[in-house]
Every structure is written in C-alpha cells, then in structure tokens.
GUMIMI-500352 format. One record per residue: x, y, z of N, C-alpha, C in turn; residue number from 1. Coordinates in steps of 0.02 Angstrom, whole numbers, plus 32768, in hexadecimal, padded with zeros to 4 digits. Layout:
X,Y,Z,X,Y,Z,X,Y,Z,NUM;
...
This chain:
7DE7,7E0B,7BDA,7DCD,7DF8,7C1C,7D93,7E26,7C2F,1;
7D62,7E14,7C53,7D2A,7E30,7C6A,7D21,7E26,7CB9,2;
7CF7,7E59,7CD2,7D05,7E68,7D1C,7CF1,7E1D,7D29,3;
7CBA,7E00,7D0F,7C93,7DBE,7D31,7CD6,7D91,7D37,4;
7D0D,7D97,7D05,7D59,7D61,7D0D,7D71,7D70,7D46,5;
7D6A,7DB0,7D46,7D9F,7DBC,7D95,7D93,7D9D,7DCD,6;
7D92,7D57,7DCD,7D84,7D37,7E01,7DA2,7D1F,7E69,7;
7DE7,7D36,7E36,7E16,7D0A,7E85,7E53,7D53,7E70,8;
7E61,7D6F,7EBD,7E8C,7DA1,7EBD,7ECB,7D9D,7EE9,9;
7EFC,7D93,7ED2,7F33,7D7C,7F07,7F66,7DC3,7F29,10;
7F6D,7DB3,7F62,7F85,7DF5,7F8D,7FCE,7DF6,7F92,11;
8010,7DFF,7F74,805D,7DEF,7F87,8065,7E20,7FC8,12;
806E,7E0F,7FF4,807E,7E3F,803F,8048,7E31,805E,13;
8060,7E30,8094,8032,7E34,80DE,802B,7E4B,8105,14;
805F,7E84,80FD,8067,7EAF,8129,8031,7EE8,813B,15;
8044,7F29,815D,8007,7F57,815C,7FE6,7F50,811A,16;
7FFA,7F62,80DF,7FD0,7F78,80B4,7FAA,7F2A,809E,17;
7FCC,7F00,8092,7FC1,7EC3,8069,7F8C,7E95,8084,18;
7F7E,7E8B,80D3,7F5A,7E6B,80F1,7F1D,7E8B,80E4,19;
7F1F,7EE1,80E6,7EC6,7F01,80DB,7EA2,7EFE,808F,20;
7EDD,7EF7,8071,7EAE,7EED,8028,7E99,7ED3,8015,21;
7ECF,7E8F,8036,7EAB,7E40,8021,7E6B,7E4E,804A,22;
7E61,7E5B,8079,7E17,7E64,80A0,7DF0,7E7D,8077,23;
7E05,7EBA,8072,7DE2,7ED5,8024,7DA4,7EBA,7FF0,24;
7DF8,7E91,7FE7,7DD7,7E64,7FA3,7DA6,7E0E,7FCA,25;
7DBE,7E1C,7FF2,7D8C,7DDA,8017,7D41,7DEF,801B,26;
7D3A,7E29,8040,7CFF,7E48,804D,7CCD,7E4B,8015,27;
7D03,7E69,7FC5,7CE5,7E7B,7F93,7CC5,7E43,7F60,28;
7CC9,7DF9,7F7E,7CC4,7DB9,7F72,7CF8,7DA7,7F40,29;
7D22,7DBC,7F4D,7D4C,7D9E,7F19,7D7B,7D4D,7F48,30;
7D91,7D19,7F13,7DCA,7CE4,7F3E,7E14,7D03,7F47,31;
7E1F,7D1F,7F7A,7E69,7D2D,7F94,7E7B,7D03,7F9B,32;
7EB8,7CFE,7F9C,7F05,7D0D,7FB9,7F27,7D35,7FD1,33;
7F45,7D21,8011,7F7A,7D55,8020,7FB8,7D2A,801B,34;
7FED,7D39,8011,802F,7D2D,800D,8071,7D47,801E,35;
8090,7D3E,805D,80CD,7D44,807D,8101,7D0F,807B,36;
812F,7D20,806D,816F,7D00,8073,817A,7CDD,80CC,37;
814F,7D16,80FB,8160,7CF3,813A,8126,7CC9,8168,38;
8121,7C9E,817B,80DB,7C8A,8188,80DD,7CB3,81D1,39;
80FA,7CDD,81FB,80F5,7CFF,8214,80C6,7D33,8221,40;
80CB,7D59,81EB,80B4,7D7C,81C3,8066,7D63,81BA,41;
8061,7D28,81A0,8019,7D25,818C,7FEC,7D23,81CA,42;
801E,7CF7,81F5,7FE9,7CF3,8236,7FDE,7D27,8256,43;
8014,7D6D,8266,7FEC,7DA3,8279,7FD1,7DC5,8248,44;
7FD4,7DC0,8203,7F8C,7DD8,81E0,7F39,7DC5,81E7,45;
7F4A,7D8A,81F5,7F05,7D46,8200,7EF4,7D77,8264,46;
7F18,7D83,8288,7EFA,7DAA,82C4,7EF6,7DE7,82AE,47;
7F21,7E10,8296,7F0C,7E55,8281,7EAB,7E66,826C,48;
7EAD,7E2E,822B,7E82,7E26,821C,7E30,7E15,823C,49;
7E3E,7DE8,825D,7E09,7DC7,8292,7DFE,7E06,82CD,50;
7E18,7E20,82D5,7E21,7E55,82FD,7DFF,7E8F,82F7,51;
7E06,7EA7,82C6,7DF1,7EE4,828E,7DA4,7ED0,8284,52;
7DAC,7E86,825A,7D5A,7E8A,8248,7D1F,7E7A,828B,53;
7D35,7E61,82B5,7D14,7E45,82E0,7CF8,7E8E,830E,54;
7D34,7ECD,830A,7D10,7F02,8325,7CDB,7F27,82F9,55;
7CF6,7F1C,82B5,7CBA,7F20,8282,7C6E,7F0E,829C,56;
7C78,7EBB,82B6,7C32,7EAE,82B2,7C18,7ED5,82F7,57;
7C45,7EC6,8322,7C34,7EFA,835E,7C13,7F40,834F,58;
7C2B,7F65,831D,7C1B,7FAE,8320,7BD1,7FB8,82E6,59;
7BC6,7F76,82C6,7B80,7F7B,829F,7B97,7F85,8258,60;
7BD8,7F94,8250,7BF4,7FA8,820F,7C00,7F49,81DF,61;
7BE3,7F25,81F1,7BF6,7EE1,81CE,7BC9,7EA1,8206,62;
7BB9,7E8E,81CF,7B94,7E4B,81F5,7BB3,7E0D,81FD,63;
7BA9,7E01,822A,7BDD,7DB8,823E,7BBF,7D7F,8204,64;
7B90,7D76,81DE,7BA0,7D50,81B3,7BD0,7D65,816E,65;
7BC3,7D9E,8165,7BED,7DB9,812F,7C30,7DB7,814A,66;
7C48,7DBB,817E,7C8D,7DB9,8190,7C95,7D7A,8187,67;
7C6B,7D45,819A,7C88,7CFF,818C,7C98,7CF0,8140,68;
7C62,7D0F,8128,7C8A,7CF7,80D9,7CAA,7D14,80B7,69;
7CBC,7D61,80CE,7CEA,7D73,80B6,7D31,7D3A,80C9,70;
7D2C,7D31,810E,7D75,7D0F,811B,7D71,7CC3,80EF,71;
7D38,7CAC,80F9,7D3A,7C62,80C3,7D51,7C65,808A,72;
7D5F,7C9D,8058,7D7B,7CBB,8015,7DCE,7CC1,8026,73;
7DD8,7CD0,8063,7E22,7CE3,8076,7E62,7CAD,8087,74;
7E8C,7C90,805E,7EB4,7C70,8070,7F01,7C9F,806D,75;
7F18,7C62,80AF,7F72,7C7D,80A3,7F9F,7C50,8093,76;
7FCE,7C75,8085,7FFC,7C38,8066,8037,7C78,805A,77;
806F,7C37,8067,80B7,7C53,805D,80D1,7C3C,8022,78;
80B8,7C0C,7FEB,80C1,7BE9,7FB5,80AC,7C31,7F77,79;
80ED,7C3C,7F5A,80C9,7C63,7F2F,80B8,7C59,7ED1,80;
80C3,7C1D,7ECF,80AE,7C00,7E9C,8065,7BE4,7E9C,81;
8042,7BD3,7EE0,8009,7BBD,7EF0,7FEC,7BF9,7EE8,82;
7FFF,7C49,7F07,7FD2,7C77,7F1D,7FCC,7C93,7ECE,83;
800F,7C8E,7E94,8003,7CA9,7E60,7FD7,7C62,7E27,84;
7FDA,7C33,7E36,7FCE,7C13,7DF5,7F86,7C15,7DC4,85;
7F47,7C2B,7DF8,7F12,7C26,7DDB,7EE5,7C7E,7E01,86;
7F1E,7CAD,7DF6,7EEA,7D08,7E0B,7F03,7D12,7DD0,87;
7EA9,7D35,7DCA,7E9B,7D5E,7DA4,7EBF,7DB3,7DAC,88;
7ECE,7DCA,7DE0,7EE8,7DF5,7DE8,7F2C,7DFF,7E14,89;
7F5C,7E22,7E22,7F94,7E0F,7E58,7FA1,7E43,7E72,90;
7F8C,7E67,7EA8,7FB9,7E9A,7ECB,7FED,7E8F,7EEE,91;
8029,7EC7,7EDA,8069,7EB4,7EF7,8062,7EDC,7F25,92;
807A,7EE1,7F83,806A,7F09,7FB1,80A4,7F01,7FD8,93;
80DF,7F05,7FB4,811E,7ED2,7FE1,8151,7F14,7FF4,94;
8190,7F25,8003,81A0,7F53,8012,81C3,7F83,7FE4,95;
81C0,7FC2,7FEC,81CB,7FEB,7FBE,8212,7FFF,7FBC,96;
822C,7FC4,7F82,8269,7FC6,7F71,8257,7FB0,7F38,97;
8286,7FE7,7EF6,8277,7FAF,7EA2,8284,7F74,7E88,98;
82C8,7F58,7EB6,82FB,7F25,7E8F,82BD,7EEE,7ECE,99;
82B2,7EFD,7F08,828B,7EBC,7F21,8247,7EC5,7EEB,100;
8229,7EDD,7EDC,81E0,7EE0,7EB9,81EC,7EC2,7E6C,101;
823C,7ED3,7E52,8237,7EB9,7E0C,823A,7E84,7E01,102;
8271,7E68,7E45,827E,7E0D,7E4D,822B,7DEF,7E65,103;
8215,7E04,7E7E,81D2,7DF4,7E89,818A,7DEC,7E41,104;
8199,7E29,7E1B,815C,7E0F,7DD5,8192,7DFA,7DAE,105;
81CE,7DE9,7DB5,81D8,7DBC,7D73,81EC,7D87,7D86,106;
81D6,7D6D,7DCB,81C9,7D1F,7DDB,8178,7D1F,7DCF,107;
814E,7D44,7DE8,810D,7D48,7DE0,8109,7D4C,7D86,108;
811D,7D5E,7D59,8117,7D63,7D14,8115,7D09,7D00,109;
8140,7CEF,7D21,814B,7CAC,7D18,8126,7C7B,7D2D,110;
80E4,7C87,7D7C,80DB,7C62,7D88,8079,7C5C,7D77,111;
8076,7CB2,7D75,801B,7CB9,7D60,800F,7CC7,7D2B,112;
7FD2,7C9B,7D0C,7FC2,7CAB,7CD2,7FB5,7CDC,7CA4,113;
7FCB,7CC6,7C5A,7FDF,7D06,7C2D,7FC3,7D3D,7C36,114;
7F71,7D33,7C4E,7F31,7D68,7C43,7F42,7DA4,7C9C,115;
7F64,7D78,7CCB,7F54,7D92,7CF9,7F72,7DD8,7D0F,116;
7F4B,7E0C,7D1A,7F56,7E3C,7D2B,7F74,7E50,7D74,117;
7FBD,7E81,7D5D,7FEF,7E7D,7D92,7FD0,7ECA,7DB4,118;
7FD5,7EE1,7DF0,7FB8,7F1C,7E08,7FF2,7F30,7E4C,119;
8022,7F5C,7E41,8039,7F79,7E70,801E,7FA0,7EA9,120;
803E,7FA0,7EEB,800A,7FD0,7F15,8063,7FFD,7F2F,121;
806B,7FFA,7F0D,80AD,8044,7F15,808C,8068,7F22,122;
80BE,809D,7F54,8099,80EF,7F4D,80B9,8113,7F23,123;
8102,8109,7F1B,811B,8137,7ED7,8136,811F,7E98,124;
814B,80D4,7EA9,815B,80AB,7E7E,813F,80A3,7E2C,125;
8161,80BD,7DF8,8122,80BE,7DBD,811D,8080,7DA8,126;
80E3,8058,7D93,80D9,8014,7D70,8102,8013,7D2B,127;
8127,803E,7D17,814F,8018,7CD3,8196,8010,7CE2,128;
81AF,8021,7D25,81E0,801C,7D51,81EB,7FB1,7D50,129;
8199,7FB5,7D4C,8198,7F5C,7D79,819E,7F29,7D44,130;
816D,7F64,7D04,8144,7F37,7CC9,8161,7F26,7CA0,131;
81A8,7F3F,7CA1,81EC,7F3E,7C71,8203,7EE8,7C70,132;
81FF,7EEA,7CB4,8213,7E84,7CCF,81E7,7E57,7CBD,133;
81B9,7E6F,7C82,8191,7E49,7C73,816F,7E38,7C37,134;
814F,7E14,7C1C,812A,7E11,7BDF,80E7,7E22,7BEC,135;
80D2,7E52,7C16,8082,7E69,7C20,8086,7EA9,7C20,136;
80A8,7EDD,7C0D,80A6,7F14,7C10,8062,7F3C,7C0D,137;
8024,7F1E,7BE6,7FED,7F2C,7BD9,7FC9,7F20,7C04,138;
7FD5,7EF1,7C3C,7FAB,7ECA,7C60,7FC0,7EE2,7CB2,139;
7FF8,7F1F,7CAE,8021,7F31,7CE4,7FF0,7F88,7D06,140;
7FE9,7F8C,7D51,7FCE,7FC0,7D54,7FE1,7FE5,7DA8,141;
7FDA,8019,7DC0,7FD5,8033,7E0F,7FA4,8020,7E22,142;
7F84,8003,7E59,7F59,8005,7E7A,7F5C,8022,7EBD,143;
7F63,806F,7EDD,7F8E,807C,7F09,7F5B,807E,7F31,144;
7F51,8057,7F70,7F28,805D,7FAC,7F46,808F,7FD9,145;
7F1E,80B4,8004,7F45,80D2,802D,7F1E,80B6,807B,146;
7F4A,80C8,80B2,7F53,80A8,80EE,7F28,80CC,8110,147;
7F10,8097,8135,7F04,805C,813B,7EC0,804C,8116,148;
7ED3,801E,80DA,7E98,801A,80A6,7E65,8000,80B4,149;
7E61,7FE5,80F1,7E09,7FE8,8109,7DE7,8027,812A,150;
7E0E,8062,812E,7DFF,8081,813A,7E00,80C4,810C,151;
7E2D,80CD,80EF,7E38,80F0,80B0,7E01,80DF,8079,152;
7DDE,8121,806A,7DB0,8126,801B,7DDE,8131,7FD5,153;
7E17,8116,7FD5,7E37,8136,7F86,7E60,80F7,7F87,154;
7E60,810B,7F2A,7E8D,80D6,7F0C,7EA1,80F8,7EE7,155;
7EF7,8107,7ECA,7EFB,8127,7E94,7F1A,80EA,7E58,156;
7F01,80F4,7E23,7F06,80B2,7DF7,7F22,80D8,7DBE,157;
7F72,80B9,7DB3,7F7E,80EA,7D8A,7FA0,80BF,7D4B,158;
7F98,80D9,7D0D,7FB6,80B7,7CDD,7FEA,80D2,7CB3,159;
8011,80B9,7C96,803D,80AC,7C6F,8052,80C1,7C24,160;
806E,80D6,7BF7,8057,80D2,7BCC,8047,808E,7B99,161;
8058,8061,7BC7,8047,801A,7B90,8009,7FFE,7BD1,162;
8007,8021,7BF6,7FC6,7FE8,7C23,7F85,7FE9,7BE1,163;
7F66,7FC6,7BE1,7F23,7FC6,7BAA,7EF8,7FDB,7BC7,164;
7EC0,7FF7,7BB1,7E8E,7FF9,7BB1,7E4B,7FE4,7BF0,165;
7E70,7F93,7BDD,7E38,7F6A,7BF4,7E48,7F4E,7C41,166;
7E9A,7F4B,7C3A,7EC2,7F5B,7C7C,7EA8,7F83,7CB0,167;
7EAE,7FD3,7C94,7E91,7FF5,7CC0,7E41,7FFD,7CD4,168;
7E19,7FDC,7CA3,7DDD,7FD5,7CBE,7DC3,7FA9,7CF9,169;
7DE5,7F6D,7CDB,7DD6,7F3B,7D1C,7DFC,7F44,7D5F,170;
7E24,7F77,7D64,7E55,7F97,7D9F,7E28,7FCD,7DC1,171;
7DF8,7FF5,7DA1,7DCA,800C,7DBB,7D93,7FE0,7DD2,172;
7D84,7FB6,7DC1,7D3B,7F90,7DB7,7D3A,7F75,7DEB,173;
7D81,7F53,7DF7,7DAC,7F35,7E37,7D93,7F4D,7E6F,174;
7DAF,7FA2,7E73,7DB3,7FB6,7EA9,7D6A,7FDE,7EBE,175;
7D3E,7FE7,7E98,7D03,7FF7,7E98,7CBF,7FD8,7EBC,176;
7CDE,7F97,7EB1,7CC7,7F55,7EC1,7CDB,7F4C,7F1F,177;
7D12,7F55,7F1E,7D37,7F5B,7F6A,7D17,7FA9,7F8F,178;
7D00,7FB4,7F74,7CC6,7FFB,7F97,7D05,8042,7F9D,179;
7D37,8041,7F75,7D51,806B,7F72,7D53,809F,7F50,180;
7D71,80E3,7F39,7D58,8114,7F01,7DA0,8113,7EE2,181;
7D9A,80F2,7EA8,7DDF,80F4,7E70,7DEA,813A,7E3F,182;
7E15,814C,7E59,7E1B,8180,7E21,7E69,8160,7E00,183;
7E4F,816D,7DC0,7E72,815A,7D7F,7E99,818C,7D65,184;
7EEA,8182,7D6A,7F19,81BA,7D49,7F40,818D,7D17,185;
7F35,81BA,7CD4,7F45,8190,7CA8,7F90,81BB,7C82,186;
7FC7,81CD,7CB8,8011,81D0,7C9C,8027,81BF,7CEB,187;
8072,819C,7CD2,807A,81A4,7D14,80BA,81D0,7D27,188;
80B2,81DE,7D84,80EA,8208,7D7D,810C,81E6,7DD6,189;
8138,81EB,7DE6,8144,81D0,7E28,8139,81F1,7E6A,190;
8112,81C6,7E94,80E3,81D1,7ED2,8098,81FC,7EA8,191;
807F,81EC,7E6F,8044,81F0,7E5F,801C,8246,7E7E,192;
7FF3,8252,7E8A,7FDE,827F,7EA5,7FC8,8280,7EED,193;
7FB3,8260,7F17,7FB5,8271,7F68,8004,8277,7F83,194;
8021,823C,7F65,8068,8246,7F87,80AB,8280,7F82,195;
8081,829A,7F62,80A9,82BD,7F19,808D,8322,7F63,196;
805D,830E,7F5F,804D,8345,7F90,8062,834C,7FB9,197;
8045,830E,7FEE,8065,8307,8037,80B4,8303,8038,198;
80D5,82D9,7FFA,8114,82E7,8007,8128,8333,800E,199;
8113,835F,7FE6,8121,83B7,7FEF,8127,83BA,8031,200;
80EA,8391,804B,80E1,83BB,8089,810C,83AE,80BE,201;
811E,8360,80B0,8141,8342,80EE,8197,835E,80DF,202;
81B8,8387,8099,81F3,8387,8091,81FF,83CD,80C1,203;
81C1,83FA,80B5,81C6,8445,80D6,81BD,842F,8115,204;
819E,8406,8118,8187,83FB,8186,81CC,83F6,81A7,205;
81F2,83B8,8178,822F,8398,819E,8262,83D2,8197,206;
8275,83FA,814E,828C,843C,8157,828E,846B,818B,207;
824D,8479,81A2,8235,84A0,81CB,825A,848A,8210,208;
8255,8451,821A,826B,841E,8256,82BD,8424,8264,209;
82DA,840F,8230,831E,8400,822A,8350,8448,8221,210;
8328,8483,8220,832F,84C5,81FE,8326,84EC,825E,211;
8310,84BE,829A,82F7,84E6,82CB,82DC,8515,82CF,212;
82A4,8524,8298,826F,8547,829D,8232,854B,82D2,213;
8232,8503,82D5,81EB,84EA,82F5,81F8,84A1,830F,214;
81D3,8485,8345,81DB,8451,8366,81C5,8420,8334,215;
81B2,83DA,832C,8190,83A6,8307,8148,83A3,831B,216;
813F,83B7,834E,8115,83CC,8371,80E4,83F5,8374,217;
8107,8435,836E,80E5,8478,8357,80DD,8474,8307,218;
8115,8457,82F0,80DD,8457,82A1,8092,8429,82AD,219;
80A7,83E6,82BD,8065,83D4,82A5,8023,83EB,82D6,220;
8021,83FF,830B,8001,8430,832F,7FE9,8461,82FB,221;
8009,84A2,82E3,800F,84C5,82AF,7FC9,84AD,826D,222;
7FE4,8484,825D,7FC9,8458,820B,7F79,8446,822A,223;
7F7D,8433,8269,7F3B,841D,8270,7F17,8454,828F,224;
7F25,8481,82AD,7F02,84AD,82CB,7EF9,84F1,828F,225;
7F2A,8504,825F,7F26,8524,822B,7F18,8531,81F1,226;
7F1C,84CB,81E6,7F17,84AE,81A0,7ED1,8495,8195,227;
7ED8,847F,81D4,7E8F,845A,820B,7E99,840B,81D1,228;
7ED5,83FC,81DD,7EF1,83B0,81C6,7EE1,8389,81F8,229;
7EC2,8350,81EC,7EAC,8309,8226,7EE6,830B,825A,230;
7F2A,82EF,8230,7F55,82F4,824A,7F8F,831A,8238,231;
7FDF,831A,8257,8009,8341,824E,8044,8332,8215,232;
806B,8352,81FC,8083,8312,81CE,80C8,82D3,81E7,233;
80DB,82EB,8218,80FA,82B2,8256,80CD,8295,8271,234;
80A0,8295,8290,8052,8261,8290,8067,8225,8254,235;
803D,824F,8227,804A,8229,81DD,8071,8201,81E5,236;
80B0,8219,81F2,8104,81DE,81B9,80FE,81AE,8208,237;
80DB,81D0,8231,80EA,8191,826D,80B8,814B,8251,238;
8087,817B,8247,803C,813A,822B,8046,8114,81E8,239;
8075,812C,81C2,807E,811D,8180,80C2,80E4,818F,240;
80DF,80F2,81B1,8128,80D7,81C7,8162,80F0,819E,241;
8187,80F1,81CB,81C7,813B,81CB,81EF,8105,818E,242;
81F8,80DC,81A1,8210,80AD,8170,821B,80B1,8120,243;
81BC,80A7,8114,8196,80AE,80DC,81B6,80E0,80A9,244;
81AB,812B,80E9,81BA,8170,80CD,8209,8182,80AC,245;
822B,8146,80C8,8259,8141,80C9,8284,812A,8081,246;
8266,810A,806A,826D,80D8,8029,824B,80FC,8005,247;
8217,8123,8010,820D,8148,7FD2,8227,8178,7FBF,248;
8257,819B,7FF2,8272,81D2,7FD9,82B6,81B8,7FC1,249;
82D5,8174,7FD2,8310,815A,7FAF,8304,8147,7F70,250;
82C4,8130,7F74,82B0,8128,7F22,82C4,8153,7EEB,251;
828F,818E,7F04,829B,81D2,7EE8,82D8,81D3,7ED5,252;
82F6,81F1,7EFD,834D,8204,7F0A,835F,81DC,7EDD,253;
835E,81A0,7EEA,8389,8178,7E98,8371,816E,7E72,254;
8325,8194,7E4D,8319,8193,7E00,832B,81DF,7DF2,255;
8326,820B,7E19,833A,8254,7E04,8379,8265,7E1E,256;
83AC,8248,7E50,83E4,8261,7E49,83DB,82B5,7E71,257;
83A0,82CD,7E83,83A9,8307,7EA6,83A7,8306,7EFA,258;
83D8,8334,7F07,83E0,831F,7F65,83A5,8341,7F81,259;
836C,8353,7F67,832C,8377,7F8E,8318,833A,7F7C,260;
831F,8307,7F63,82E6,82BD,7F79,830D,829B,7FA7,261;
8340,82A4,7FB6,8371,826A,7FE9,834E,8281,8029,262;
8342,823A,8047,8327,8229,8092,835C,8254,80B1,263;
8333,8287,80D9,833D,82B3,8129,8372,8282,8140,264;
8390,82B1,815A,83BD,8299,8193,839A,828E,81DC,265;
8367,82AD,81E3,835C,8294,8212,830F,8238,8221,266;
830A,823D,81D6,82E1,8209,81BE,8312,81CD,81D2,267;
833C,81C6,81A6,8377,81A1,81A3,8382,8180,81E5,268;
838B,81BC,8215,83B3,81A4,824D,836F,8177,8273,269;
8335,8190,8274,8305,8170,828C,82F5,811B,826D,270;
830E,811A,8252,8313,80D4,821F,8340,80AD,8237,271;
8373,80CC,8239,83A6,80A0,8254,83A9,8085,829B,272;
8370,80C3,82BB,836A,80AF,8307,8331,807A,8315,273;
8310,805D,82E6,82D2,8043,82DD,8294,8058,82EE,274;
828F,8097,82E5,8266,80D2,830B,823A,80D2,82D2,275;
81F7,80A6,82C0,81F0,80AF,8294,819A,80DE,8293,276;
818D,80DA,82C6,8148,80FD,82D0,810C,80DD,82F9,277;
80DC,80D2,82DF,80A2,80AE,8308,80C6,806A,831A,278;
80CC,804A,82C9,80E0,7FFA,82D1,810C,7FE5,82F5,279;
8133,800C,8315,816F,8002,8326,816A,801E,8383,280;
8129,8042,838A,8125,8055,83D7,8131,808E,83DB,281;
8179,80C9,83AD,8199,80F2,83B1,81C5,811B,835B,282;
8197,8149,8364,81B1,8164,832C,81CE,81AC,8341,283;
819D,81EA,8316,81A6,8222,8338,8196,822F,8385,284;
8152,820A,8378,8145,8207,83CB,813C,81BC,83D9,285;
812E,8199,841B,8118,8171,8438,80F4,814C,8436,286;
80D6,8118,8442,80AA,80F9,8435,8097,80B1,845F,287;
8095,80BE,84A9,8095,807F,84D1,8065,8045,84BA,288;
8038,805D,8493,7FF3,803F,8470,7FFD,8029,842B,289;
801D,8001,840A,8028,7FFB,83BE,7FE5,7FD5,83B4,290;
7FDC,8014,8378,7FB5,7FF7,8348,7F96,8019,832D,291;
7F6F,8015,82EB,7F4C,8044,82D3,7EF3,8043,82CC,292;
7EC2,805E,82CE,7E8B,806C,82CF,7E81,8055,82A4,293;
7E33,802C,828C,7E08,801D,8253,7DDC,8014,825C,294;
C-alpha cells in the first residue's frame, strides 16, 4: 500500500478522543467515518464538532470553506460493517478495557478488507495484546493521540514486533498529513513513553495525597509554580477523566500482578461516585462549566 491508497479512514468511538481525530482525518482530506454503537453519541459529536470548528473560523485559525469540506468528507454511522467495509485505515478509540477492544478487531478482522490497516489509540494498551485476534498482525499498530487531539502536537506510533515496515510508515505518513509530529517507537512497552512518565508522577502525587502530606491542591499548586507545569497533576486526571486513569492502572495491575499498579483507593472511590472530572462537572475539583477548550 502507498500513502496515495490511503484513501478513506474510519474512526471506532466518538467519544472525547474519537470524535477529534476523525476531525483530524477530515481536515487532512481524507473520507471518514466515525462510528458509535450509540447514535447518541454521534449526535453530540456532530455539535461538539460544529462547535469547535466554527470557533476555529471565528478565531482566523480555519476558513469557513475549508471547514465545509472538511465536514463534507465526514460521515456517521452506528453500522459497523458499513464504517469498516471499504477504510483504508481503522482507528480503534473505544474504551480502555482489553476484552471490549479484542471483541471489537476480531469482528473488525472479519468485516475490513485484508489490506486494511488496524491502528489503536490506547494509551497503554500494547497492539499485540489486540493483533493476536487476528490475521493482520503485520498490518496492526498504536496510533496514540493525546487529548484533546485537536489540540495536542504528538502522536506516539508504536510498533510491534510483527507490525511491518510499511505499516508503520503509512501510520506516520497518516499522521503527518493530519499536521501532527509522529514520533515512532519501535518496541513496545505498556503506557509507551508520556504515560509511562506522567504515570510516575501522578502515583507519587496521589501518594503524597493519600499519605497527608499535602493537600491535592497544594501539590498541584506546587508542580506548577515549581515545576512551572501548565497544569497540576489532579488538573490533569480531572481533564483526562478520572475514569480513563482509572482503567489504566487496572490494566496494569492485571498484566503485572503488582499492587503499586492497582488503582488508588481514593481513585476508585471517585469512580464509583461518578466523579469523573471535567466531563462529568466534578472531579477533584468542580466544574459548573463542562467542557474542554480547543
């Protein structure tokens, strides 16, 4: 396959992450798809969206004809045999759990063509975790956007030891094309390298927290005034969603079996309270205003 094939790119999720990439890839002229299970879902992606770009054209950053055709490239659909049968490429953006993501590419193995290239947007999830459920192991790769990917400059694209070659080229070429900066890690290891940091940081913060050292507060106060970090790392898991942070450290925890990856107790309990951060109105802190900046 050659970049000029990569014609039509289909989006699985709609959620935060899934709705901006497909934008992404709309912008970058490619034919999207997005694809949700809930048509719910699609319709507040379809306002999310209209929303976002329209302050775009407002702020000079995008021209209202380019926004139109980006969206003319953009369809939705809850049919996922329609959204897989004819992409060239497939990002999965659905929630970060393994057994939902594996039942997911090995219905997708079945329904898009042999050539088509499968692209995870996990943050710690490794692609041979997925690529196992499948007969594309070569054709299997990370494409990890980070949040909120119209606003975020990075992609970490990571491969496998059976991803090919040519896999990972057109996974860069992809995202290159989408005006992003791909950096290419070619072993993989779980939560890749940003997450792999920030997680350090966020296990000592919540330590620190749960240890009554310091308020949630006074750390991220602290981090930004010392670290001179944008934000704090409770900021963060609020903007990221407590949720999210949540599943990745259960992930963890059940491929390594060690209790320094098992979700905080006090993570946990915020989960259960539906406290999930911005999206939710109320995480660490408040949020009478939901929503996030782009």
């Amino acid at each position: 396959m050659t970049n000029e094939q990569i014609q039509s790119i289909t989006v699985i999720g709609a959620g935060q992450m899934g709705h901006q990439i497909a934008m992404l890839a709309a912008l970058a002229g490619y034919e999207t798809i997005l694809q949700d299970i809930q048509e719910r879902a699609l319709n507040e992606a379809k306002v999310k969206l209209e929303a976002i770009m329209t302050k775009w054209v407002q702020k000079g950053k995008l021209s209202e004809d380019r926004k139109l055709a980006a969206f003319s490239r953009l369809q939705y659909t809850t049919d996922l045999e329609k959204a897989a049968k004819e992409a060239d490429l497939i990002i999965e953006a659905i929630v970060e759990k393994l057994d939902v993501k594996q039942n997911l590419f090995a219905n997708l193995d079945k329904l898009a063509p042999a050539e088509t290239i499968f692209a995870t947007n996990s943050s710690t999830i490794v692609n041979s975790l997925l690529s196992s459920v499948t007969k594309r192991p070569d054709k299997f790769i990370n494409m990890h956007f980070f949040f909120p990917p119209l606003v975020m400059d990075c992609v970490e694209v990571v491969m496998s030891d059976q991803t090919s070659e040519e896999t990972a080229k057109q996974a860069m070429l992809v995202t290159q094309k989408m005006n992003r900066t791909g950096v290419l890690l070619r072993k993989e290891i779980s939560g890749f390298v940003a997450n792999r940091i920030l997680g350090a940081l966020q296990r000592e913060a919540l330590h620190l927290y749960e240890e009554g050292i310091a308020d949630y507060k006074d750390i991220d106060l602290i981090c930004r005034k010392a670290l001179s970090h944008p934000i704090g790392p409770f900021e963060l898991m609020d903007l990221s969603g407590i949720d999210v942070g949540y599943f990745v450290m259960q992930q963890r925890y059940n491929e390594t079996g060690n209790p320094e990856d098992k979700p905080n107790a006090c993570i946990e309990e915020k989960v259960k309270q539906g406290h999930l951060g911005r999206k939710s109105g109320k995480g660490w802190y408040e949020y009478p205003n939901q929503g996030v900046k782009n």
